[in-house]
C-alpha positions in Angstrom: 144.3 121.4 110.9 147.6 123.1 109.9 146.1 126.3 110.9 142.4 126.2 109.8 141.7 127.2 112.9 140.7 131.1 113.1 141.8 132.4 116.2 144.3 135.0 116.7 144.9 132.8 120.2 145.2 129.5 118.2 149.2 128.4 117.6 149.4 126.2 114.1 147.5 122.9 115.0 147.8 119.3 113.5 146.2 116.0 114.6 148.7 113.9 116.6 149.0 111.3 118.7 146.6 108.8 116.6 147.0 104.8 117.8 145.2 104.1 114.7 146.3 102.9 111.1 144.1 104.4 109.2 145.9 107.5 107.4 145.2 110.7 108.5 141.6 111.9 105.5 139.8 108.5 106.7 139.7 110.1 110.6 136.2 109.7 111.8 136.5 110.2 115.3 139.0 112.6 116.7 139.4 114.8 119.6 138.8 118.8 119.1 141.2 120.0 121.9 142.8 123.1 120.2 139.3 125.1 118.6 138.0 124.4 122.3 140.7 126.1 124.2 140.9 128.8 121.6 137.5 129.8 121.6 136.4 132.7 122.8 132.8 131.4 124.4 133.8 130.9 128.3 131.7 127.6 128.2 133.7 126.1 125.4 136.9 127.2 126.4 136.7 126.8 130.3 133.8 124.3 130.8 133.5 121.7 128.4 137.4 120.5 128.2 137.1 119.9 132.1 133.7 117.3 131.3 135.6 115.2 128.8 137.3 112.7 131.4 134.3 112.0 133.4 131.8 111.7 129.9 134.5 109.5 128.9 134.2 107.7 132.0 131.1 107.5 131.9 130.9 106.0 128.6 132.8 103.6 128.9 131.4 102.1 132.4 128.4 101.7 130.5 129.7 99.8 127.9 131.7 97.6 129.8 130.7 93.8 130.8 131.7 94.3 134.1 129.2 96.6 134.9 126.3 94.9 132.4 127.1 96.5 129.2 127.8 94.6 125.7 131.8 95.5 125.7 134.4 98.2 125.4 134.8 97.2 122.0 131.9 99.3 120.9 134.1 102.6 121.8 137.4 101.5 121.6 137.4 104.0 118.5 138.2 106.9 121.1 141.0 104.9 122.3 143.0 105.1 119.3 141.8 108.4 118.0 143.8 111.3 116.9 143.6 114.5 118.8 143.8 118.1 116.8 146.6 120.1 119.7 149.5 122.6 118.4 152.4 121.3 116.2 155.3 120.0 117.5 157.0 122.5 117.0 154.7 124.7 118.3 155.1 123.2 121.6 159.1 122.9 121.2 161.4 125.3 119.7 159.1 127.8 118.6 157.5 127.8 122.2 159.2 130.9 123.4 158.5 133.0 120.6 154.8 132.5 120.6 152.4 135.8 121.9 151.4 135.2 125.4 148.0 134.4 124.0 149.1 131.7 122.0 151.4 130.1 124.5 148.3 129.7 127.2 146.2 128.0 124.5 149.1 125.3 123.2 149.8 125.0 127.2 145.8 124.2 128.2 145.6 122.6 125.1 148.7 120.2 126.7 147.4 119.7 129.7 144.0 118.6 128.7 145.3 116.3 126.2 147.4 114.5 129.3 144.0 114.4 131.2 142.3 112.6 128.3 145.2 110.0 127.6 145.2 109.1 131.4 141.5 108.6 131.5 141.5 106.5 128.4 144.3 104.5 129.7 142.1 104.1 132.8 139.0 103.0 131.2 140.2 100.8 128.8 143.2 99.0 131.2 141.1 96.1 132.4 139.5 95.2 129.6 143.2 95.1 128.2 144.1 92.6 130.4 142.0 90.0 131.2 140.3 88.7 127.9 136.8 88.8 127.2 134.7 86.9 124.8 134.1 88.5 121.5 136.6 91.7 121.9 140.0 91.7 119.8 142.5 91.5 123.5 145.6 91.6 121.1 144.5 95.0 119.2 143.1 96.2 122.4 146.3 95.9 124.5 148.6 97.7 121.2 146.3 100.8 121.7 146.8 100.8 125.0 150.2 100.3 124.9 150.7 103.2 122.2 148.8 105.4 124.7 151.2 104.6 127.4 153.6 106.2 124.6 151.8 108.6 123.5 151.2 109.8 128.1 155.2 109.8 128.4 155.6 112.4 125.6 152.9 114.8 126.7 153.9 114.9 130.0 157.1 115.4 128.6 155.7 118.3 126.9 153.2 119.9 129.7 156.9 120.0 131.8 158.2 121.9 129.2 155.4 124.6 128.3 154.0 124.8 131.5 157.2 126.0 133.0 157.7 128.7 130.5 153.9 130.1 130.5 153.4 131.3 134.0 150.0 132.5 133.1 148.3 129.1 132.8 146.6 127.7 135.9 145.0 124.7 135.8 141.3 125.0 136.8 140.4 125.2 140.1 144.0 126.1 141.3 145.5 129.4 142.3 148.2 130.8 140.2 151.9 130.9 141.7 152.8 134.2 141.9 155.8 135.6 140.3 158.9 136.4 142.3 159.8 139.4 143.2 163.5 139.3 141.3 161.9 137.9 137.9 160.0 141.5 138.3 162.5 143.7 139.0 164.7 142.6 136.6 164.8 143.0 132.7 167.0 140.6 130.9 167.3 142.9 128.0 168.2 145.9 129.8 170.8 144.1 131.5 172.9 142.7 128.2 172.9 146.0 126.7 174.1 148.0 129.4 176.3 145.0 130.1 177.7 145.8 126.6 178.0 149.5 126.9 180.4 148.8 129.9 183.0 146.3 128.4 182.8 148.6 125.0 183.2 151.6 127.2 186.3 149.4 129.1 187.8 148.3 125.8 187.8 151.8 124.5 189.7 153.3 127.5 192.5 150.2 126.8 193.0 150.7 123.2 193.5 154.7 123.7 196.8 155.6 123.9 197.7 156.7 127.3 201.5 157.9 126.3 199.7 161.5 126.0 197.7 161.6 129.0 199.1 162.9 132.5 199.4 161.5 135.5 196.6 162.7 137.0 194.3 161.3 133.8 195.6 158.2 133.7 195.2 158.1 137.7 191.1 159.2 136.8 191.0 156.5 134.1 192.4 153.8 135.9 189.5 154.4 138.4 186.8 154.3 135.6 188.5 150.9 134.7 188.3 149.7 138.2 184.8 150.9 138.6 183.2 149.6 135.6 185.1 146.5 136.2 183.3 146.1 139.4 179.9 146.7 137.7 179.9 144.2 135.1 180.7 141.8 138.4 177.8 142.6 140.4 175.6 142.7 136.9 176.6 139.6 136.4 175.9 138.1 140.3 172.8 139.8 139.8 171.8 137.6 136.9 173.2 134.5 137.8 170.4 135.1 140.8 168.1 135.9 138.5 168.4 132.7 136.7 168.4 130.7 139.6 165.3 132.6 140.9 163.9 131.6 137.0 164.8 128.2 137.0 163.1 127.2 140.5 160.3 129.2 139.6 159.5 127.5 136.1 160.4 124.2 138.4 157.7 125.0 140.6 155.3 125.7 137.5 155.7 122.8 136.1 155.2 120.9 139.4 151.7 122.6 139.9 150.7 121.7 136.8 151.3 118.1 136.8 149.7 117.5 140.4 146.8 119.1 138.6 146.5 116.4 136.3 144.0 113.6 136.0 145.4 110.6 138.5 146.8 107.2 137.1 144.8 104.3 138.2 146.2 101.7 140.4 145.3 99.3 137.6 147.5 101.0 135.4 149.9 99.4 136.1 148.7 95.5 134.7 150.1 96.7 132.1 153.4 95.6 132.7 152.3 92.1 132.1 151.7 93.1 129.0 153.4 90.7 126.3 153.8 93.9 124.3 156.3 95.5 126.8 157.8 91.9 127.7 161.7 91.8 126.9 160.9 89.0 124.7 156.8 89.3 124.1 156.0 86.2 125.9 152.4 85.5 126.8 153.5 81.9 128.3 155.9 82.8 131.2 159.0 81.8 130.0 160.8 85.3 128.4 162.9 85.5 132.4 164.0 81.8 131.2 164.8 82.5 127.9 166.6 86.0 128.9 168.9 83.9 131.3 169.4 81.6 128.7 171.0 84.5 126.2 174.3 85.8 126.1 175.5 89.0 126.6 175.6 90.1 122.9 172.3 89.0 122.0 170.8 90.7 125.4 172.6 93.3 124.1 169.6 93.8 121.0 166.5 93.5 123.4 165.3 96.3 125.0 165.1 96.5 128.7 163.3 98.9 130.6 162.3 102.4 129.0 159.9 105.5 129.6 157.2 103.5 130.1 158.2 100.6 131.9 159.7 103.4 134.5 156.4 104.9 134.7 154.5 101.9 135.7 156.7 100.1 137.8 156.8 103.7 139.6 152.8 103.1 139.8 153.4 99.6 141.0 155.1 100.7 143.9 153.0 103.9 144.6 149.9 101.5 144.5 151.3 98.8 146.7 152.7 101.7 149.2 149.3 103.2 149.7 147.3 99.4 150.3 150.3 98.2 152.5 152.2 100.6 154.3 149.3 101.9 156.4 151.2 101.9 159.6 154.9 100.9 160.9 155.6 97.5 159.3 156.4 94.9 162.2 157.3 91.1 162.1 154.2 88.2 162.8 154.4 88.2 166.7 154.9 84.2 167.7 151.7 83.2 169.4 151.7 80.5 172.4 149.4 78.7 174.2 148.7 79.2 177.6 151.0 77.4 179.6 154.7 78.7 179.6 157.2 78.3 176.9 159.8 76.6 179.7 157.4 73.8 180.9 156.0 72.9 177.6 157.2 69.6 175.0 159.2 70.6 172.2 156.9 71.3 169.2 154.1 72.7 171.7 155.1 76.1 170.3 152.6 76.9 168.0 151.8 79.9 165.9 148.0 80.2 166.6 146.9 81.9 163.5 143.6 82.1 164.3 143.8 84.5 166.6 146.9 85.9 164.8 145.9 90.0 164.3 148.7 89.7 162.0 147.8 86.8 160.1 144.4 87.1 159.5 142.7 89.4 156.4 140.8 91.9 158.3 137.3 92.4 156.3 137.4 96.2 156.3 137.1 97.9 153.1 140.6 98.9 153.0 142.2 95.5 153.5 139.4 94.1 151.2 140.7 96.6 148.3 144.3 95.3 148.9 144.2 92.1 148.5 141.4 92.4 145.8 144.2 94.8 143.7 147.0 91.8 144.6 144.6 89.3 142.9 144.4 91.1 139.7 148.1 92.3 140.0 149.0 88.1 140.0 146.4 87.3 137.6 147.3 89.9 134.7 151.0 88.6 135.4 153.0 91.6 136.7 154.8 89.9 138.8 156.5 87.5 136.4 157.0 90.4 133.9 159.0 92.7 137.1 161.0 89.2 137.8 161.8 88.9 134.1 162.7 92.3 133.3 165.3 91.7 136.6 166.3 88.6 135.2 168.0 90.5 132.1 168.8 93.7 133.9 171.0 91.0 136.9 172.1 89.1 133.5 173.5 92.3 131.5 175.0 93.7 134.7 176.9 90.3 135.1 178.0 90.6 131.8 179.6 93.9 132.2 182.5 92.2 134.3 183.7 90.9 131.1 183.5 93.7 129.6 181.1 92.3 127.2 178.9 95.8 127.3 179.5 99.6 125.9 179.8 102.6 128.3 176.5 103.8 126.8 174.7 100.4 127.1 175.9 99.9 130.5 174.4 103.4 131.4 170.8 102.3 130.3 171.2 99.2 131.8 171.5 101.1 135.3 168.6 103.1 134.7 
């Protein structure tokens, strides 16, 4: 810690991301991401990070009721453990200026880290919401909820550092090649013959020209005009380059987030959460309460957020990929046999029992939908989207009467 690690491809490391309160010299269990991806053994530094999500899998499946074990309460310890990855600022400001060496390390380091946090946050998310005899739900749920936190700021820094180290690749994945422009062009080189141009340019125009002839000033003007024209096309050329750059660190940070470990589909029970409720309800009634508030105390709760974003985005990505299987069309109207025209009013019937539509088909897909709906209504998502709308419709109402700030009205539309 704080640069006890000795490795001359190890950046400063400190132990972050802990959902534990216990202060940091009473750690027992904490994750050793940094020496690992600093090592110089190929197995340690190239084999054993990739086995940490499916051990931890594994682990945890064993332990859980659901599948005959005693409880995830047993190893909930490596849900709120600390994990020993680069400094801050090692992944930040001082990013750029780090050897090539050291910026693949805090990069891998990164990504692995995100890998572990989803894994744990798949893991542990059931047993987070539905209680279970003899495990602590309330304690359970915080630590998940800070790893929620603790996902949105790694993945905040993977986009970063992954963009600027174009020589990580996650595992099993093909590096993007560089383009062609970023090679052909030094940065460097260009800003200081940029500068030896406009100081050559300036020169010419404070030299006194009342001496010169015709014919010099004539040859001067056209080294004006012709260094004029350079600086231009030096500077088109870079604006390219930097366009060139910034789609190609786009794309790099891209590849290395589709390389991450997926979010579960029951990741997103979290939203019904009463730890990310606008008013920390457990009974139902925060969307009443919230409509029951004005518009300068809804100002003070907090609506939305990083996290709430990401699951309601896993919501819909979760329900899109159980439902919207094929083009959706309405329930056809079934009728008996005998045509509409000669039949009694009220003889039109809807014969769902031999509806297509109607019916829950007992494949294995339409068997995992409905199965993911059930614990979608049971953990309480539903009522915890309609209450977060409830303030958001609320707030926006308010904004008529100019009751909210500029800023405040910009969150709200996020």
């Amino acid at each position: 810690v704080a640069g006890s690690v000795s490795s001359f491809t190890a950046p400063q490391g400190a132990m972050r991301y802990s959902c534990n309160t216990l202060d940091a010299p009473t750690y027992v269990v904490y994750l050793r991401l940094l020496p690992l991806l600093a090592s110089r053994d190929p197995s340690e530094r190239d084999i054993f990070p990739q086995q940490l999500c499916p051990l931890l899998q594994l682990l945890v499946t064993c332990h859980d009721k659901r599948y005959g074990g005693l409880g995830v309460g047993d190893v909930d310890g490596l849900l709120g453990c600390p994990m020993l990855l680069p400094t801050e600022a090692s992944v930040g400001m001082e990013f750029e200026h780090l050897p090539p060496a050291k910026q693949w390390t805090a990069t891998a380091s990164i990504f692995f880290a995100t890998c572990f946090c989803r894994e744990l946050i798949n893991v542990f998310i059931h047993s987070a919401a539905f209680r279970v005899e003899g495990q602590d739900d309330e304690e359970l749920r915080a630590m998940v909820v800070e790893r929620l936190r603790c996902l949105v700021r790694l993945e905040e820094d993977l986009i970063f550092t992954s963009s600027k180290c174009s020589i990580f690749s996650p595992p099993g994945s093909t590096p993007l090649p560089i383009p062609r422009e970023l090679t052909m062009f030094a940065e460097d080189i260009e800003e200081t013959a940029l500068s030896e141009i406009s100081s050559n340019v300036s020169r010419g125009n404070d030299e006194s020209t009342e001496k010169m002839t015709k014919e010099e000033r004539k040859a001067l003007a056209v080294i004006k005009k012709a260094a004029a024209k350079k600086i231009s096309e030096r500077a088109k050329s870079k604006q390219k380059t930097l366009k060139v750059r910034s789609r190609f660190e786009t794309a790099l940070s891209e590849h290395a987030h589709k390389a991450l470990r997926p979010l579960g589909s029951l990741v997103c029970l979290a939203l019904g959460f009463p730890e990310l409720s606008i008013l920390g309800q457990e009974d139902g009634v925060g969307s009443q309460r919230a409509l029951s508030l004005g518009a300068s105390q809804l100002q003070n709760l907090k609506v939305g957020g990083p996290v709430t974003l990401m699951l309601l985005s896993q919501l819909s990505e979760s329900l899109q990929a159980l439902f919207s299987s094929g083009k959706v069309s309405a329930i056809p109207r079934f009728m008996t046999s005998r045509s509409p025209v000669d039949e009694e009013p009220g003889e039109l019937i809807n014969d769902f029992a031999t509806n297509p539509y109607a019916k829950c088909e007992s494949s294995i897909h339409g068997t995992r939908a409905f199965a993911f709906l059930d614990l979608v209504l049971a953990a309480g998502v539903f009522a915890s989207v309609h209450e977060h709308l409830a303030a958001v419709a609320e707030i926006r109402g308010s904004e008529n009467d100019g009751g909210l700030d500029n800023d405040r009205e910009a969150d709200t539309k996020k």
